[in-house]
N, C-alpha and C positions, 0 to 999 in steps of 0.2 A: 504494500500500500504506500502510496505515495501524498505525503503531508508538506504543508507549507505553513511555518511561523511568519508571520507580518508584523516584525518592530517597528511600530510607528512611534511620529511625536503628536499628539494629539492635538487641535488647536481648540477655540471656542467656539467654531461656526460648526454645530452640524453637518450644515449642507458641503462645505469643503472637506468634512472629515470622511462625509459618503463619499464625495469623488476619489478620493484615496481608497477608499473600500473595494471602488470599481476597478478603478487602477491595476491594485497589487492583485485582486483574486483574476482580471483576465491574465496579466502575467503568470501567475499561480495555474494557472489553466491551463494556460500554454506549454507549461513547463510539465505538464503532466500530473500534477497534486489534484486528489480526490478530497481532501479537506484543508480550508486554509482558516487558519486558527489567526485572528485579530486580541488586540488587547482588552482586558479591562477600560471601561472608560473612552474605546472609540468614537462615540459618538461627542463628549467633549471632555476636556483635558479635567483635571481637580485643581482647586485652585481657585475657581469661579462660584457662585452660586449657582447650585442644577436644579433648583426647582423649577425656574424657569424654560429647560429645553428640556424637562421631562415630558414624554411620551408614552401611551400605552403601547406594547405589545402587536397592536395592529393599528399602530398611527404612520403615517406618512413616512418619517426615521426606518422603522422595523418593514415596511413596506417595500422601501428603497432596497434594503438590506439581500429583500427575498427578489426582489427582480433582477438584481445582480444576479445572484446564485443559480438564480431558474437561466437566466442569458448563457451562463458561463458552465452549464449543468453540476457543477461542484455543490459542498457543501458549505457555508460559510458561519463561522460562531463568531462575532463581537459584540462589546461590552458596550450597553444602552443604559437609561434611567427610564424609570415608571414612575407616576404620580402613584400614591397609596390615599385610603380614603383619611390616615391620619396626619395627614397635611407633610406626611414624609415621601421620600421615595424609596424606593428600593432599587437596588443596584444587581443589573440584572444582563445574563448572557443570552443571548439569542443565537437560535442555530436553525438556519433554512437552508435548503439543500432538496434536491432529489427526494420525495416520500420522508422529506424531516419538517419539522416547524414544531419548535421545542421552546423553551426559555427555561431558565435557572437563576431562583433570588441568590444570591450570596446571603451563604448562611454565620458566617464567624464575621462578625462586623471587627474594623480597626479602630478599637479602642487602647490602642498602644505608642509607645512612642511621640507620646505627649499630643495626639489625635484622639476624637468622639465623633466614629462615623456613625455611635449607634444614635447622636440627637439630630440627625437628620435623615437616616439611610434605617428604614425597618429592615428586621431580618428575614430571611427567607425559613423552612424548615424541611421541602423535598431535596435529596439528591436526585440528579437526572442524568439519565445515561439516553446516548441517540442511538442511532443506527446509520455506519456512511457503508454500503456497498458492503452489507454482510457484518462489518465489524463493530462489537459495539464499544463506544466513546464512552466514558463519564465527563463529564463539564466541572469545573471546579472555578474559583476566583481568588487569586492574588494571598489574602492572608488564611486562607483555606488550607494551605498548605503544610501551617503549623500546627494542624490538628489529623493525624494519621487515621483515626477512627473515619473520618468521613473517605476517606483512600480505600479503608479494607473492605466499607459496604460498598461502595462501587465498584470494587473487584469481587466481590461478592454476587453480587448483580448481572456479572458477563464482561465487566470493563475490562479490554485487552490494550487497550490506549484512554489515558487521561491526560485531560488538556488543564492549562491552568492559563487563564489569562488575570495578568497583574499592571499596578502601574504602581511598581515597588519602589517605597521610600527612600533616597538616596540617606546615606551617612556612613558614618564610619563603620565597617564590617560586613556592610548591608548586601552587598553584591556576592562576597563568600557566604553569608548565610541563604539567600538565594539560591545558588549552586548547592548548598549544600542539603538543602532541603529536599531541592527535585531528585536528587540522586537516592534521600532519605525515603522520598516516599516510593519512587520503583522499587526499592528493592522492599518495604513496606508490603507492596501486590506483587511482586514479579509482575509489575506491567512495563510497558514503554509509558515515558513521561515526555508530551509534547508540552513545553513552559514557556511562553510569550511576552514578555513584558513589554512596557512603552521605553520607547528609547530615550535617553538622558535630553534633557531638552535644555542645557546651559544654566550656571550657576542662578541664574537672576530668578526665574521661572522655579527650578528645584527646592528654592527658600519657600516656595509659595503655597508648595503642597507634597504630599506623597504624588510624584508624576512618573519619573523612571529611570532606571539604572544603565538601561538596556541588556545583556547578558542571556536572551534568548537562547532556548538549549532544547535536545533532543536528548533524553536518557533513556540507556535500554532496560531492559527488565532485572538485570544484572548490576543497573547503578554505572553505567560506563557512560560519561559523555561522548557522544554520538557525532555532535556537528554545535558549533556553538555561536554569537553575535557578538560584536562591540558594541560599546555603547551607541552607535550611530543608528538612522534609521537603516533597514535591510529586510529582503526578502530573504527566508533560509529555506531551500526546498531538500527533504529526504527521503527515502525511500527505507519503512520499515518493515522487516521482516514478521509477520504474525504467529509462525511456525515456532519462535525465538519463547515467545512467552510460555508455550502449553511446555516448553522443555526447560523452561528456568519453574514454571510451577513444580512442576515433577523434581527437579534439583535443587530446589529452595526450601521446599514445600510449607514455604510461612502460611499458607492460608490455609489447608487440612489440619497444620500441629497448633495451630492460634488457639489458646484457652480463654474463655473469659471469664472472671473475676467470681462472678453467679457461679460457674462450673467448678472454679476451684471452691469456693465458699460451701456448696453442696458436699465436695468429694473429703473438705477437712471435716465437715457436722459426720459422717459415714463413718470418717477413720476417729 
């Protein structure tokens, strides 16, 4: 299967952020990728206030989104806002494609790092997994990824490739923990980790908000980086192997030997 990460830098206008959309996935097209994974936050940069270019799910943004994908037959996941009825938004992935049309809230809101996404950004509580051409995807978002639990039910669920799209907070260590996470959670599933972030957008802009490192990565089910970005914007196209996972589950076997906490609690009241 052939995948494509889109490191962008995201701007404030929507409508320029879709032209980019179109841009990279007919490239991404061309290039032979059957999914082309966008950041967190595509639709507009952090930084700004988003209640105002929040849109539903089937508003004109998420519309635009899918007529790309339907043009270009791929499947395409980027990072939107949604109005909620609590005067919040929810920060939300969309993935249209081929017999796809999915969204996923971000569930672990960024409450870290001297940031409270959770007073403006409600949380989600499904994981979603798609389907591109047989293979099934799990969706994840940016600080997702420091929470493993939501990695093992999506690999639970069928996920042979999980995506992460972020627009990861630059500072000091922040890029190696990044790396070091995505690496942490394949080998978490024995899955492939497709990781997307937004690309570094200059000191001035990066004061502003969590926006992005850039450091886009492919990691195999084994924890190997794969193919990786600079902080600039770029398109990364690769080509993964699916055969790689059902033999890293079988040689890993973290998901058959995984106990949980209930299972041991039960087996110590026994003994």
């Amino acid at each position: 299967m052939r995948i494509a990460l889109a490191q962008i830098a995201s701007g404030t206008d929507p409508a320029a952020n879709l032209a980019t959309v179109e841009e990279l996935t007919r490239r991404a097209a061309g290039d032979g990728a059957r999914l082309v994974v966008f950041p967190e936050a595509t639709m507009c940069r952090f930084g700004v206030s988003l209640k105002p270019v929040a849109e539903p799910v089937d508003g004109p943004w998420a519309d635009g989104v899918r007529r790309i994908a339907a043009a270009a037959g791929v499947t395409v996941v980027a990072g939107m806002f949604c109005p909620t009825p609590d005067g919040r938004i929810t920060n939300t992935l969309l993935a249209a494609g081929p017999d796809v049309d999915a969204s996923y809230d971000k569930i672990h809101l960024y409450d870290a790092f001297g940031f409270t996404e959770s007073r403006t950004v409600a949380p989600g509580f499904t994981p979603v997994t798609i389907e591109v051409d047989g293979v099934v995807v799990g969706l994840t978002t940016c600080y997702d990824i420091r929470f493993p639990e939501l990695y093992v039910e999506l690999a639970r669920r069928g996920a042979q490739l999980i995506t992460v799209s972020a627009s990861w907070g630059s500072g000091p260590g922040k890029l190696e923990q990044w790396t070091l996470l995505a690496r942490a959670r394949a080998l978490d599933t024995a899955s492939y980790l497709a990781a997307v972030d937004q690309a570094y957008p200059g000191d001035e802009l990066a004061a502003a908000g969590p926006t992005g490192v850039g450091g886009s990565l492919v990691v195999s089910p084994y924890g190997q980086v794969l193919v990786t970005a600079d902080q600039d914007p770029q398109l990364l196209v690769h080509d993964i192997d699916l055969d790689a996972v059902a033999k890293a589950r079988d040689t890993l076997a973290v998901l058959t030997n995984r106990s949980s906490f209930a299972q041991l609690d039960r087996a110590e009241s026994r003994g």
